[in-house]
SEDRENZA-229928 format. One line per 10 residues: number of its first residue (from 1); their letters; for each residue x, y, z of C-alpha. Coordinates in steps of 0.1 Angstrom, whole numbers, plus 2048, in hexadecimal, padded with zeros to 3 digits. Layout:
NUM	A	X,Y,Z; ...
% end
This chain:
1	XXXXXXXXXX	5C5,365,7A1; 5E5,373,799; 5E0,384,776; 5F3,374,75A; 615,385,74E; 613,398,730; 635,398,71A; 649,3BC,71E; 645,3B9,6F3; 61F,3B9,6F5
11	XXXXXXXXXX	61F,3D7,708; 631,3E7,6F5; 61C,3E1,6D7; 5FF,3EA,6EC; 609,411,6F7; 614,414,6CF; 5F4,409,6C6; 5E0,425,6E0; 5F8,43E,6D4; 5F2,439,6AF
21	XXXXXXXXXX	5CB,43A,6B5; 5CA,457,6CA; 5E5,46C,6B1; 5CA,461,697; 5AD,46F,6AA; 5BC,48D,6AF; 5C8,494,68D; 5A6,48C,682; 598,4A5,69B; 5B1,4BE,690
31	XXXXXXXXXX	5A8,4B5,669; 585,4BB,66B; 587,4E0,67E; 59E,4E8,662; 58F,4D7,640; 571,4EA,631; 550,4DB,630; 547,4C4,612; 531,4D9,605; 548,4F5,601
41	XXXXXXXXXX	55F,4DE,5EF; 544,4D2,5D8; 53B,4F9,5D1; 55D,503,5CC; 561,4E7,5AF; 543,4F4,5A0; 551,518,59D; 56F,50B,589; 559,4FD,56D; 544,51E,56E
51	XXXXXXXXXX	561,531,56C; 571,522,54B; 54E,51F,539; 550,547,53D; 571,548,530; 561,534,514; 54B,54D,510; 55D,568,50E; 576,55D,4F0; 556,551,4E1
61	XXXXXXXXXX	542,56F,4E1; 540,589,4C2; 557,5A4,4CA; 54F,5CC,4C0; 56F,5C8,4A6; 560,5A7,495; 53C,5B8,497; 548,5D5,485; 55A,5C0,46B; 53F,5B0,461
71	XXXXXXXXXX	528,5CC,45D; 545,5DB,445; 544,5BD,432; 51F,5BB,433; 522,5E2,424; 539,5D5,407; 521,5BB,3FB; 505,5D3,3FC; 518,5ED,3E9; 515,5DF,3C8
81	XXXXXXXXXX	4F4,5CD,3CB; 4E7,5F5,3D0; 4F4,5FB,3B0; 4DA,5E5,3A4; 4B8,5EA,3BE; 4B1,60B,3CA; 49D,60D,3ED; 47B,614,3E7; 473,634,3F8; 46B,656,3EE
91	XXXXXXXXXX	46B,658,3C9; 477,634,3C4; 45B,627,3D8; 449,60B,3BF; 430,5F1,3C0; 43C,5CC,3C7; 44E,5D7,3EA; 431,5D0,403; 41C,5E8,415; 424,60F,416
101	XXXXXXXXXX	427,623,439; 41C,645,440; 43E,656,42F; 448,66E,451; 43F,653,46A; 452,639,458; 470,64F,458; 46D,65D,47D; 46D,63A,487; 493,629,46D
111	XXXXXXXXXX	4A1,648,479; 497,650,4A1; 4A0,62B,4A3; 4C7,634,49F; 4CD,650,4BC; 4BA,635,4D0; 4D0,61B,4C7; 4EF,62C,4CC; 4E3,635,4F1; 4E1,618,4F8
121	XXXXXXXXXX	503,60C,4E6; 515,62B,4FD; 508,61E,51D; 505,5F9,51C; 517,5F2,4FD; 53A,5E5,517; 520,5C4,520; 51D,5BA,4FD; 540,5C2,4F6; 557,5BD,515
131	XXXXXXXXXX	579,5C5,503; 56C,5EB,501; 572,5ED,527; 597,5E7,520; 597,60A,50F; 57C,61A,522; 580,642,521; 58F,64D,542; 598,66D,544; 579,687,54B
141	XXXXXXXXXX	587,695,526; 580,674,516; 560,672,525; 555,699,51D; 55F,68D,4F9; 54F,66B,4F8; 52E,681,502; 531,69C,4E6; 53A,683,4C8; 517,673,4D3
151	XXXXXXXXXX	507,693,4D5; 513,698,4B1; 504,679,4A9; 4E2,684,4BB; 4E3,6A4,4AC; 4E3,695,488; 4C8,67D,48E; 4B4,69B,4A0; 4B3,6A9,47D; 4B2,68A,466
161	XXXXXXXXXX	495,680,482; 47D,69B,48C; 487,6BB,470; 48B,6A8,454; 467,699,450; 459,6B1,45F; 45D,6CB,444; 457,6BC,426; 43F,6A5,415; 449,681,41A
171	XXXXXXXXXX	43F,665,3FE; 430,648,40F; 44D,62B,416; 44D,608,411; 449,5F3,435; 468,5E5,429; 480,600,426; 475,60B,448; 47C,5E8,45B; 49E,5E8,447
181	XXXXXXXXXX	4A8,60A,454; 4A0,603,47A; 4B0,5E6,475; 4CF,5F8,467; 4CB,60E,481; 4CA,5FA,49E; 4EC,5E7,495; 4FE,605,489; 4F4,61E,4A3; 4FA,603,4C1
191	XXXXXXXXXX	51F,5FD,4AF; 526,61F,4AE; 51C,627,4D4; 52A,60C,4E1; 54E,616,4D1; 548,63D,4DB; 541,638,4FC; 566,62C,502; 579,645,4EB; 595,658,4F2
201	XXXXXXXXXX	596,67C,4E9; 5A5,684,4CD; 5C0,69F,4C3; 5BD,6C0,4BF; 5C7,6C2,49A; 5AD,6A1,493; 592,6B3,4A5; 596,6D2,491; 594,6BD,46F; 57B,6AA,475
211	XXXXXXXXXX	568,6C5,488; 567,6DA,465; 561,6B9,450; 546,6B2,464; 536,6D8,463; 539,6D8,43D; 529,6B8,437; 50E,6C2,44F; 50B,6E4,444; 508,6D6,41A
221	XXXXXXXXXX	4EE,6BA,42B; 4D6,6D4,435; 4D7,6EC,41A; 4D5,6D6,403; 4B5,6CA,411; 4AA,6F0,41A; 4B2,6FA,3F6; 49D,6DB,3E8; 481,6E7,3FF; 482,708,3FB
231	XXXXXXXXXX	47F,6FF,3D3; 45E,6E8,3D7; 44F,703,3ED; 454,71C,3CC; 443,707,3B5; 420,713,3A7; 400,704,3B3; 3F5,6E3,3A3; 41B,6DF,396; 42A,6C0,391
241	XXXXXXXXXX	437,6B6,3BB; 45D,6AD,3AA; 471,6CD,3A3; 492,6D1,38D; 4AC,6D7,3A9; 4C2,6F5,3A5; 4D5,70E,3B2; 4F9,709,3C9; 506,6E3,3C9; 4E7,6DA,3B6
251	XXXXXXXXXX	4FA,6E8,394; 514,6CB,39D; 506,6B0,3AA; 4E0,69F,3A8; 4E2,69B,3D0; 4F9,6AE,3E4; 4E8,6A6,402; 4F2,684,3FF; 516,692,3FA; 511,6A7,41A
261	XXXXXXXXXX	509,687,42E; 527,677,423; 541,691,42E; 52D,697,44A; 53A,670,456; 558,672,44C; 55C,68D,461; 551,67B,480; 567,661,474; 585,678,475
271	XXXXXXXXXX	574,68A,49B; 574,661,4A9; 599,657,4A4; 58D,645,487; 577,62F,499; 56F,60D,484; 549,611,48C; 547,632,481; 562,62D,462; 549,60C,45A
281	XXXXXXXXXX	528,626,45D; 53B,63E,445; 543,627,42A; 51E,617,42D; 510,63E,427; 524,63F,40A; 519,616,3FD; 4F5,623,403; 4F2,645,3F5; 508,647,3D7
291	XXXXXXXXXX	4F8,62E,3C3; 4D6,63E,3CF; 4E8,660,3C1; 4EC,64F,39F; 4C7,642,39E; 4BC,660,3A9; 4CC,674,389; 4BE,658,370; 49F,65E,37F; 4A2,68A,379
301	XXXXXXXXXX	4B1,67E,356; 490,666,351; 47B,680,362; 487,6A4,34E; 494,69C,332; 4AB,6B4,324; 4A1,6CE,33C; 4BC,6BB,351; 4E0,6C3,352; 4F2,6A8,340
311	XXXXXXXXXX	511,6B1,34E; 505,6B1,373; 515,692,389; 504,67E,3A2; 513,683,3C3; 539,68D,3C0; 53D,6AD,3AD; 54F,6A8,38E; 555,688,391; 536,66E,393
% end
């Protein structure tokens, strides 16, 4: 049988039809060598989230300048309330503040607890603060001097750490006092070494400043304490422990030593650029040791009676 006769239209529609399919298998073909797997478009979604939440993070998290600004604050609230408490160790120590420590272990352990913490603060202290890699020390000057103002810092603590208690007679120290200082320790010396680390060195003129401010206020630190020393060590046998201080900055001031310490900052202050951690750790030696200076001369006052010179000051010579 002759097959029927398809309409010249029909055909037409027919071939369009083929053509259309096949153009659509091979783009399809074509689409799916090029288009990545699902699961790569699924992961790739995923990383944007991930991506902001960090971002989040990051605007969120404390920064070294903030940190720093609070512990100056929390120095100017505990300023005054000194005034009124003194920290029970050495000749303050009293009942009512818990159990008492071995007096040269408690204090080997507040003070190694600083040097410690500013390690750490000097190499790690960029993760907990990630704005301090912005002004990372570059140059192999700023690095040399990033290294010496923390040997400075070690070299203090080497002294306030190991020497100090280990030539002299310590009173027993409240537990207290002693989890305070490591505690004061550990935030201050981490603040500090983690702003060192990325210093820049400083000018010549600065470093010859605070260089000598910092060599004076060491230099009156340990004679002072040499000079108290050397004064106990003179006493007769079975004599009272407490000696009338005398002799050099003694006929000035109930505690130079305590004045010593405080120049000795402010001249590492002056050596850092005048670095915010270490200006805040200067201002908080001051807070905590001039009211102690004032209680301290009460307490020679209370102690000697007349035998005390009424017209010695506290801390700052001729003035309070």
């Amino acid at each position: 049988r002759a097959s029927p006769r398809v309409p010249a239209r029909c055909l037409h529609a027919r071939h369009a039809h083929a053509h259309r399919a096949r153009d659509e298998t091979v783009e399809s073909r074509v689409s799916a060598r090029v288009a990545p797997p699902r699961l790569s478009l699924r992961a790739s979604g995923a990383r944007r989230p991930a991506r902001a939440h960090r971002r989040f993070v990051r605007r969120a998290m404390l920064t070294h300048a903030t940190a720093v600004a609070l512990w100056a604050a929390t120095a100017a609230i505990a300023f005054p309330y000194l005034f009124t408490q003194t920290a029970p160790y050495g000749k303050f120590v009293s009942a009512g503040w818990g159990p008492l420590l071995n007096g040269k272990g408690g204090w080997l352990a507040q003070e190694m607890t600083s040097p410690v913490a500013a390690w750490f603060g000097f190499t790690r202290g960029v993760r907990a603060f990630p704005e301090l890699a912005r002004t990372t020390a570059s140059s192999a000057a700023d690095v040399t001097y990033a290294r010496f103002l923390f040997g400075l810092w070690c070299a203090h603590y080497a002294n306030r750490a190991v020497a100090f208690p280990l030539t002299r007679e310590l009173s027993p120290t409240a537990a207290a006092t002693v989890f305070c200082a490591v505690g004061f320790n550990l935030i201050n010396g981490f603040l500090v070494g983690a702003e060192i680390a990325s210093i820049t060195r400083a000018p010549t003129d600065r470093i010859v400043v605070g260089g000598v401010v910092f060599v004076v206020g060491a230099w009156i630190n340990v004679a002072s304490d040499a000079g108290l020393r050397r004064r106990r060590a003179e006493r007769p046998a079975g004599a009272d422990r407490y000696v009338l201080p005398s002799g050099g900055l003694f006929d000035l001031v109930a505690c130079p030593n305590y004045l010593g310490e405080c120049i000795e900052w402010c001249g590492f202050t002056i050596l850092a650029n005048g670095a915010r951690s270490t200006t805040a750790f200067a201002f908080w030696t001051f807070a905590n040791l001039f009211p102690r200076a004032l209680a301290t001369r009460e307490w020679y006052r209370r102690r000697f009676g007349d035998a005390y010179p009424r017209h010695r000051r506290a801390m700052i010579p001729f003035i309070a």
